[in-house]
Biotite code that builds the C-alpha atoms (Angstrom):
import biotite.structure as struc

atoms = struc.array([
    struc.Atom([-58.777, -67.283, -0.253], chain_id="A", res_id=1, res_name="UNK", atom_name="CA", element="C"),
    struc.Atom([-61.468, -69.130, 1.423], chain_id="A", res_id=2, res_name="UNK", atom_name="CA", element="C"),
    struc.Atom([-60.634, -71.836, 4.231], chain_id="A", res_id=3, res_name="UNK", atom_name="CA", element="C"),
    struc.Atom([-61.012, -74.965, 1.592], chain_id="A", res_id=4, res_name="UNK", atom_name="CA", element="C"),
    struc.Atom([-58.435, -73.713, -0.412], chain_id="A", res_id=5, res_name="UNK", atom_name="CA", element="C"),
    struc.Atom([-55.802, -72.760, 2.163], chain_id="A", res_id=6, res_name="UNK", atom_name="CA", element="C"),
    struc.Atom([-56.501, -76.079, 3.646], chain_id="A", res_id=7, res_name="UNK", atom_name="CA", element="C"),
    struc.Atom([-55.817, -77.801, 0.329], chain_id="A", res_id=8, res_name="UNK", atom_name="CA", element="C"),
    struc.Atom([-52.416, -76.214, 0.062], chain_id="A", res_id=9, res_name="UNK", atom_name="CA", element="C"),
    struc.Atom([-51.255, -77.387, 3.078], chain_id="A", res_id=10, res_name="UNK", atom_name="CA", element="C"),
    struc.Atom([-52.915, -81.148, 2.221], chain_id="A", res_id=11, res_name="UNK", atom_name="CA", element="C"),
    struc.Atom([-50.630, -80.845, -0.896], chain_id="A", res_id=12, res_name="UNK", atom_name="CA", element="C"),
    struc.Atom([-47.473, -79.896, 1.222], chain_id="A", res_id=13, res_name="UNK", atom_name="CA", element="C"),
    struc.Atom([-48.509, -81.987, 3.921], chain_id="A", res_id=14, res_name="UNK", atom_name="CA", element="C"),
    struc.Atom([-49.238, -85.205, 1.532], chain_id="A", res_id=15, res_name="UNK", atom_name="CA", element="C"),
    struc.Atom([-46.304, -84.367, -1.416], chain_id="A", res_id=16, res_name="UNK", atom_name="CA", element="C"),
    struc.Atom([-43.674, -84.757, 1.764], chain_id="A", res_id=17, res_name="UNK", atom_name="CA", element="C"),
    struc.Atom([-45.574, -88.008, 3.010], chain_id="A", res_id=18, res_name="UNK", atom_name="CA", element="C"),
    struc.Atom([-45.462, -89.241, -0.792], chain_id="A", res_id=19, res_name="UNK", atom_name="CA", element="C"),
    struc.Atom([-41.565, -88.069, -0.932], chain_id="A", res_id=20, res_name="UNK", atom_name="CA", element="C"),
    struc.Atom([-41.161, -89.565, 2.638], chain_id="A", res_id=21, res_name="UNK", atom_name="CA", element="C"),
    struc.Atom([-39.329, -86.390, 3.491], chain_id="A", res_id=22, res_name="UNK", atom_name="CA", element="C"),
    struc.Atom([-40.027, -86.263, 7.194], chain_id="A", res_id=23, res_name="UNK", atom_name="CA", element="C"),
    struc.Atom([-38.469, -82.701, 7.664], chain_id="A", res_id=24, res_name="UNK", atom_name="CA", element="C"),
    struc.Atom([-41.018, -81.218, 5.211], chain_id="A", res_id=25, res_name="UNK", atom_name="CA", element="C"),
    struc.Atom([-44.262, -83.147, 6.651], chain_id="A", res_id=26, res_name="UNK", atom_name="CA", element="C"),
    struc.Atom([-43.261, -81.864, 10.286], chain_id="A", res_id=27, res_name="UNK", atom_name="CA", element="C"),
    struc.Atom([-43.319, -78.151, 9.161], chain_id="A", res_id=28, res_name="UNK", atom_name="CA", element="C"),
    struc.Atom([-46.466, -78.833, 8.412], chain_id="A", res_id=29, res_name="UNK", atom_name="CA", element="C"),
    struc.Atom([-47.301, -79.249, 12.411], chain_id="A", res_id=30, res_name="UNK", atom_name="CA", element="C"),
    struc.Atom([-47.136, -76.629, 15.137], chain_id="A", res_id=31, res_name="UNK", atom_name="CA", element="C"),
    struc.Atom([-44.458, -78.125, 17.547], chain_id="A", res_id=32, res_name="UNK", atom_name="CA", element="C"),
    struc.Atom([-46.720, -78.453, 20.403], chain_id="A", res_id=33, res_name="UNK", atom_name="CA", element="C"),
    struc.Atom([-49.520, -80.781, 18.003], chain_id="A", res_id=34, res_name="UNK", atom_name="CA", element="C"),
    struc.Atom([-51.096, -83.684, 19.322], chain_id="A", res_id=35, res_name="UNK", atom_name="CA", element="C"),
    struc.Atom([-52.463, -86.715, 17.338], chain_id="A", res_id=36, res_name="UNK", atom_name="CA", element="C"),
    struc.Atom([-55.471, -88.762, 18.411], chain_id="A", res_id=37, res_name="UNK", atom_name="CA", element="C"),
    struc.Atom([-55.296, -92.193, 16.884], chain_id="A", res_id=38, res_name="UNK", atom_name="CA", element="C"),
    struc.Atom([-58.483, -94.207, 16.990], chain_id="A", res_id=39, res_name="UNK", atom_name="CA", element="C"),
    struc.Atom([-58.359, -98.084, 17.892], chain_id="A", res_id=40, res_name="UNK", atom_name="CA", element="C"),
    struc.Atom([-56.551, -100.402, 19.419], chain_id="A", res_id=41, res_name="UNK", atom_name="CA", element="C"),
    struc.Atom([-53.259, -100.992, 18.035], chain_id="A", res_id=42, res_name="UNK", atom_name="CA", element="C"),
    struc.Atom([-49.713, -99.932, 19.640], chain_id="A", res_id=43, res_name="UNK", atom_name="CA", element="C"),
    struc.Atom([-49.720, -96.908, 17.992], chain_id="A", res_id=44, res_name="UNK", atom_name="CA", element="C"),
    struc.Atom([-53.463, -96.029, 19.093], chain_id="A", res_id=45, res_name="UNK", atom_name="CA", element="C"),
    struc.Atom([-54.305, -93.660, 21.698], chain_id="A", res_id=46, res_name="UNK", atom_name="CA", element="C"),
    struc.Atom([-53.158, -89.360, 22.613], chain_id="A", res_id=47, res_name="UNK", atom_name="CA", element="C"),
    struc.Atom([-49.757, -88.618, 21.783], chain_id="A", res_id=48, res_name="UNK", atom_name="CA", element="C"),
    struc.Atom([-47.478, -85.484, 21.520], chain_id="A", res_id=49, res_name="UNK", atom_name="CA", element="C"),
    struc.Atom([-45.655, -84.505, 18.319], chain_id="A", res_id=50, res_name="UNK", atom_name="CA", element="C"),
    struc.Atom([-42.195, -85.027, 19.586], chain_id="A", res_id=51, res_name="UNK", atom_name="CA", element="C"),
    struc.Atom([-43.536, -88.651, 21.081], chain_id="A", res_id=52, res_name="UNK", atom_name="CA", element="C"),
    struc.Atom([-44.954, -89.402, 17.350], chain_id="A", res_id=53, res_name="UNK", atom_name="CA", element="C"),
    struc.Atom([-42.140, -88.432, 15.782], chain_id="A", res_id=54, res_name="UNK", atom_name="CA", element="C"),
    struc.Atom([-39.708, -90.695, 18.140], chain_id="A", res_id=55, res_name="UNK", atom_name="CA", element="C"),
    struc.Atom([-41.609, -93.317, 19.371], chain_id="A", res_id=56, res_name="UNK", atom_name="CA", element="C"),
    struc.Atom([-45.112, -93.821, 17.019], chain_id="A", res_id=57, res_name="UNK", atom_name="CA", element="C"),
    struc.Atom([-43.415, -93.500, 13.441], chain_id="A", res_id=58, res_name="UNK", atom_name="CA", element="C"),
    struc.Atom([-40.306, -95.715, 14.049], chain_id="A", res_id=59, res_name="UNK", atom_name="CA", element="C"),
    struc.Atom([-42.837, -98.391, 15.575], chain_id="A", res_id=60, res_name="UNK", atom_name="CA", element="C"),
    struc.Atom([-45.029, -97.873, 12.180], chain_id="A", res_id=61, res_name="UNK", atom_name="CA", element="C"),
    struc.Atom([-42.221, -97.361, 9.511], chain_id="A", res_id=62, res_name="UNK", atom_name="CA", element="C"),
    struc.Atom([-39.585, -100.453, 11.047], chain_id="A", res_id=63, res_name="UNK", atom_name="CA", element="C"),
    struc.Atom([-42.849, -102.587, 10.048], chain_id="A", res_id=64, res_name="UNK", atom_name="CA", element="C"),
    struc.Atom([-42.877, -101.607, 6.221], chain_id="A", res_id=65, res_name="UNK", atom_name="CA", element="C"),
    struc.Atom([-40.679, -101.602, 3.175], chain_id="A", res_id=66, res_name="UNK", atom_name="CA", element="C"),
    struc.Atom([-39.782, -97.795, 2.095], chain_id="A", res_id=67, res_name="UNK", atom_name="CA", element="C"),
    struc.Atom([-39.071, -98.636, -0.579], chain_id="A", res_id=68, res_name="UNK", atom_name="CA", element="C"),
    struc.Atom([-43.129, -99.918, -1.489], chain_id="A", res_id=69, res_name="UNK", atom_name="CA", element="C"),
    struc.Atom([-44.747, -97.302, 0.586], chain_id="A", res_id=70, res_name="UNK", atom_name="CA", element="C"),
    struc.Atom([-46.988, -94.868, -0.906], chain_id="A", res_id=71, res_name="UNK", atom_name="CA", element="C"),
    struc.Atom([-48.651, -93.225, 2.041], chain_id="A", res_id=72, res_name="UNK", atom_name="CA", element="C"),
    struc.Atom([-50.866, -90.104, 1.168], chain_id="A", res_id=73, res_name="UNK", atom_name="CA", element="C"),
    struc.Atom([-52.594, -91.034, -2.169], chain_id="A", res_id=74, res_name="UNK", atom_name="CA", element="C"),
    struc.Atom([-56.064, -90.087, -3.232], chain_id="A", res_id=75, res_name="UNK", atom_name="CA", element="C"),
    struc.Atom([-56.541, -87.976, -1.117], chain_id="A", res_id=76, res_name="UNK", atom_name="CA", element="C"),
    struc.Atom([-59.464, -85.353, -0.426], chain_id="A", res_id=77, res_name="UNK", atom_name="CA", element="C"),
    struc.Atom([-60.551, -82.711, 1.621], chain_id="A", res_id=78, res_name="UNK", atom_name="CA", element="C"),
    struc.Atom([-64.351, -83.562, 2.316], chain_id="A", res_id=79, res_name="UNK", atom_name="CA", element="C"),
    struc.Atom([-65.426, -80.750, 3.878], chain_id="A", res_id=80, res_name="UNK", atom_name="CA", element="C"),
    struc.Atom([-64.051, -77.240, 6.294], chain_id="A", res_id=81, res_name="UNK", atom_name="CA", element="C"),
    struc.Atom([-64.636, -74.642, 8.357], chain_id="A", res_id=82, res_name="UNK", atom_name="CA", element="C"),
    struc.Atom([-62.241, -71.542, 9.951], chain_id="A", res_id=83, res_name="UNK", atom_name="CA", element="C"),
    struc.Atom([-60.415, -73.844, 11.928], chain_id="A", res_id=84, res_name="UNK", atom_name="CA", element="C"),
    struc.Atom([-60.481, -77.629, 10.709], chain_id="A", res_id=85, res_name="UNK", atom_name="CA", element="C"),
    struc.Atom([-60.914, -80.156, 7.769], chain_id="A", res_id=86, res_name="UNK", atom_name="CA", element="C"),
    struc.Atom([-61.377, -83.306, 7.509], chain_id="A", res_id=87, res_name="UNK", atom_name="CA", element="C"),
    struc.Atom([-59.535, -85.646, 5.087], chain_id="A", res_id=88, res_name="UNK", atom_name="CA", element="C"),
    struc.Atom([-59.919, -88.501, 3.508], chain_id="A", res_id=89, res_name="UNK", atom_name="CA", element="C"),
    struc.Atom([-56.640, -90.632, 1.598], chain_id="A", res_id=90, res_name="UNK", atom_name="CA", element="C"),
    struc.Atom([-54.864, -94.118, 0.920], chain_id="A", res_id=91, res_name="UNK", atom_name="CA", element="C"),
    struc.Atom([-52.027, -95.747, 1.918], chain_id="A", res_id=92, res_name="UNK", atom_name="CA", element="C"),
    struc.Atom([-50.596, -98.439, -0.722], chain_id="A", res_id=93, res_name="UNK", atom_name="CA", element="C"),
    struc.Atom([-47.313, -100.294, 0.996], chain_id="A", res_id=94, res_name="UNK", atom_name="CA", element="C"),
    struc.Atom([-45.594, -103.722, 1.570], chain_id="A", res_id=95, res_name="UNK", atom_name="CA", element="C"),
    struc.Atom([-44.733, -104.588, 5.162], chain_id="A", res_id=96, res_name="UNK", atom_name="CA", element="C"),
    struc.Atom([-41.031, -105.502, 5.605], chain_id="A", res_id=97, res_name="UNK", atom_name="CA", element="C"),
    struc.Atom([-41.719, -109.145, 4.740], chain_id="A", res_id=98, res_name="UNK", atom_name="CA", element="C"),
    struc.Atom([-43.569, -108.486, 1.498], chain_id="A", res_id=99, res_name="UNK", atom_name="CA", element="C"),
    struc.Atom([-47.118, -108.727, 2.087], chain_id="A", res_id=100, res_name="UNK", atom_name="CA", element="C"),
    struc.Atom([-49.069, -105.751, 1.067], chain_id="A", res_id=101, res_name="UNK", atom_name="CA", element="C"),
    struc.Atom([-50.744, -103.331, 3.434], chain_id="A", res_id=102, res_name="UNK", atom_name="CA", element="C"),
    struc.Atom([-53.385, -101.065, 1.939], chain_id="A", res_id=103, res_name="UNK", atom_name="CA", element="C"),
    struc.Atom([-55.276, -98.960, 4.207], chain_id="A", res_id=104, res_name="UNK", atom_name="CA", element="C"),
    struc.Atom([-58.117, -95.904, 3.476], chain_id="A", res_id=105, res_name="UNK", atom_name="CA", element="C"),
    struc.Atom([-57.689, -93.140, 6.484], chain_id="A", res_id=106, res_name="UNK", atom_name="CA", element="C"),
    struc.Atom([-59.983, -90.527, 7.540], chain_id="A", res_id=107, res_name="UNK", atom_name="CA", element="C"),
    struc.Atom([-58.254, -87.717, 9.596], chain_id="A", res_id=108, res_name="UNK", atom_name="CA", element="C"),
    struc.Atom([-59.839, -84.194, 11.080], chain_id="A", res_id=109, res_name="UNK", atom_name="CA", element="C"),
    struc.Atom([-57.362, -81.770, 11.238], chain_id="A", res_id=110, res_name="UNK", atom_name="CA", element="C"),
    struc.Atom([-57.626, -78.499, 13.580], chain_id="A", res_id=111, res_name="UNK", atom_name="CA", element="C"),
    struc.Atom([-55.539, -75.589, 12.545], chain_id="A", res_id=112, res_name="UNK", atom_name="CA", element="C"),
    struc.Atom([-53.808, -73.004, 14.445], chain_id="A", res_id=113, res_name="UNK", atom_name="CA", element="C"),
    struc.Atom([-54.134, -69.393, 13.918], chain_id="A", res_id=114, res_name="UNK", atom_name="CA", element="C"),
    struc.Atom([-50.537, -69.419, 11.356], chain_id="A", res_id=115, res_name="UNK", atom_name="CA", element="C"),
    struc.Atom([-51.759, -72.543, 9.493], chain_id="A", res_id=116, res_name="UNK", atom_name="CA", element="C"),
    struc.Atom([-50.021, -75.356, 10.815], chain_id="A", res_id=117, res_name="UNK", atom_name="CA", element="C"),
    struc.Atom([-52.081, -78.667, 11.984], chain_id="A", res_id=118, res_name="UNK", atom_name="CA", element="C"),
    struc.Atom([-51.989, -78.628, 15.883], chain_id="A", res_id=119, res_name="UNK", atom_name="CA", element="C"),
    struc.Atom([-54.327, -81.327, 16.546], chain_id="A", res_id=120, res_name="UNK", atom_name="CA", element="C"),
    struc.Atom([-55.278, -84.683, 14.339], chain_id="A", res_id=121, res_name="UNK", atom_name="CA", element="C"),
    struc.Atom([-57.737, -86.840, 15.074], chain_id="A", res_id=122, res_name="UNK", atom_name="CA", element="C"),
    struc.Atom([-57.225, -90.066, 12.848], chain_id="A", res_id=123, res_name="UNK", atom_name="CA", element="C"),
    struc.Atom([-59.571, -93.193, 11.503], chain_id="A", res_id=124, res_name="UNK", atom_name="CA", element="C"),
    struc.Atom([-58.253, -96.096, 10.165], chain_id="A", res_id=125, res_name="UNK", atom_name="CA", element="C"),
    struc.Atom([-58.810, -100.203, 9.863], chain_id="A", res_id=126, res_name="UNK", atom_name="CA", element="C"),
    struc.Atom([-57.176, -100.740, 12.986], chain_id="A", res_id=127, res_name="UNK", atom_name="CA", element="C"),
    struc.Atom([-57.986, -104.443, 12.339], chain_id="A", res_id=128, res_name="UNK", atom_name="CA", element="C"),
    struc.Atom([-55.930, -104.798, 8.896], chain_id="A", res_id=129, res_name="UNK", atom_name="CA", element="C"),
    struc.Atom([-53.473, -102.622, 10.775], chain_id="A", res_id=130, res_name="UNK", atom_name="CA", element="C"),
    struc.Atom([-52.913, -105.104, 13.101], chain_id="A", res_id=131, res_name="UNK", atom_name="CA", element="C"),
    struc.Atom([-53.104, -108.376, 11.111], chain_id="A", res_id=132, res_name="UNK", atom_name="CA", element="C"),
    struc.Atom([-50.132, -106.735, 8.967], chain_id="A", res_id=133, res_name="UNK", atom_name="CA", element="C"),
    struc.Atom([-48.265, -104.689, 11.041], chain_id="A", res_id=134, res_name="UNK", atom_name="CA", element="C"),
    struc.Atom([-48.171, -105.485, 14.966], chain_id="A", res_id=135, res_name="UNK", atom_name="CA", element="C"),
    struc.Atom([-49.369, -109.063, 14.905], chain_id="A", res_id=136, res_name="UNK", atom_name="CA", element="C"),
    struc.Atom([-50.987, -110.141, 18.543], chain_id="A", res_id=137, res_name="UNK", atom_name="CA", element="C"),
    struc.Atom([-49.528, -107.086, 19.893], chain_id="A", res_id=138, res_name="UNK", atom_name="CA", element="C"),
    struc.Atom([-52.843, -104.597, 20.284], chain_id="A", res_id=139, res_name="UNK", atom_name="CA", element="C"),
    struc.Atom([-53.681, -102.328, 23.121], chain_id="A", res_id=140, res_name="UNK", atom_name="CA", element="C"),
    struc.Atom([-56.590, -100.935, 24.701], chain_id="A", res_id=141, res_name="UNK", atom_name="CA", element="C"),
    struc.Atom([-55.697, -97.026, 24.753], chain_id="A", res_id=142, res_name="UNK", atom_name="CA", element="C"),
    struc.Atom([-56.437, -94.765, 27.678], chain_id="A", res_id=143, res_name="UNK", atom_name="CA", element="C"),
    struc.Atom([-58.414, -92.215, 25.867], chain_id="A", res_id=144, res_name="UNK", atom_name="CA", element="C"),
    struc.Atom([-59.074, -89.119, 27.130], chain_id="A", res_id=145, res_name="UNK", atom_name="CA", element="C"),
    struc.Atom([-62.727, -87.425, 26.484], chain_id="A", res_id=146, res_name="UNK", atom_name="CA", element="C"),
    struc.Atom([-62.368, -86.061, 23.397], chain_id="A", res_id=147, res_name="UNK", atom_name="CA", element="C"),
    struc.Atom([-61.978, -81.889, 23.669], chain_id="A", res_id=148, res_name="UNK", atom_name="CA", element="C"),
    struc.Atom([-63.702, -80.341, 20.673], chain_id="A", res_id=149, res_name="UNK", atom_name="CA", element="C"),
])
């Protein structure tokens, strides 16, 4: 099995739980020690560990939108890989809590641990249309680190 196709089974775990919203499953995907880099300058932008996405990002991101309109984790693509990370390219189509409709395109590298789980993401979005829809005047200039390749 080359690394392209293990890398699209775990995009299909990874974006079939995000598509079910089933939290549990997408986490498993993750080593428990992961870190996400978010590009930009919204509240959610900036280095954060796993357990701090989990209980302080995604509640900031999800209280914003209507579950029940979210389809985070369509068309999506691996664009290219090597033995330790792929990059990713996919669509979110959702409604924010008040109805207006919040459709973003994401590109996220992923960097893979030796038993397959993600254990660093570094993630592109419109930080601008997230913003306008989701956090309003509320933006941030993130502390970044130098990125560690």
């Amino acid at each position: 099995m080359t690394h392209a196709d293990k890398y699209r089974e775990i995009a299909a775990r990874y974006f079939d739980a995000l598509t079910r919203q089933d939290i549990d499953a997408w986490v498993t995907c993750h080593a428990p020690n992961a870190i996400y880099n978010v590009n930009g300058a919204t509240p959610v932008s900036g280095r954060t560990a796993f357990p701090d996405l989990l209980e302080k990002i995604l509640p900031k991101i999800f209280s914003k939108l209507d579950p029940e309109a979210a389809q985070i984790g369509v068309n999506w693509k691996i664009m290219c890989a090597d033995d330790k990370r792929c990059v990713v390219f996919f669509e979110g189509r959702c409604k924010t809590a008040d109805g207006r409709p919040y459709n973003n395109r994401y590109c996220q590298t992923w960097e893979m641990n030796e038993t397959g789980q993600i254990c660093e993401v570094w993630e592109f979005f419109d930080t601008a249309l997230a913003n306008e829809c989701l956090f309003g005047a509320d933006t941030q200039d993130p502390d970044y680190p130098a990125f560690t390749y």
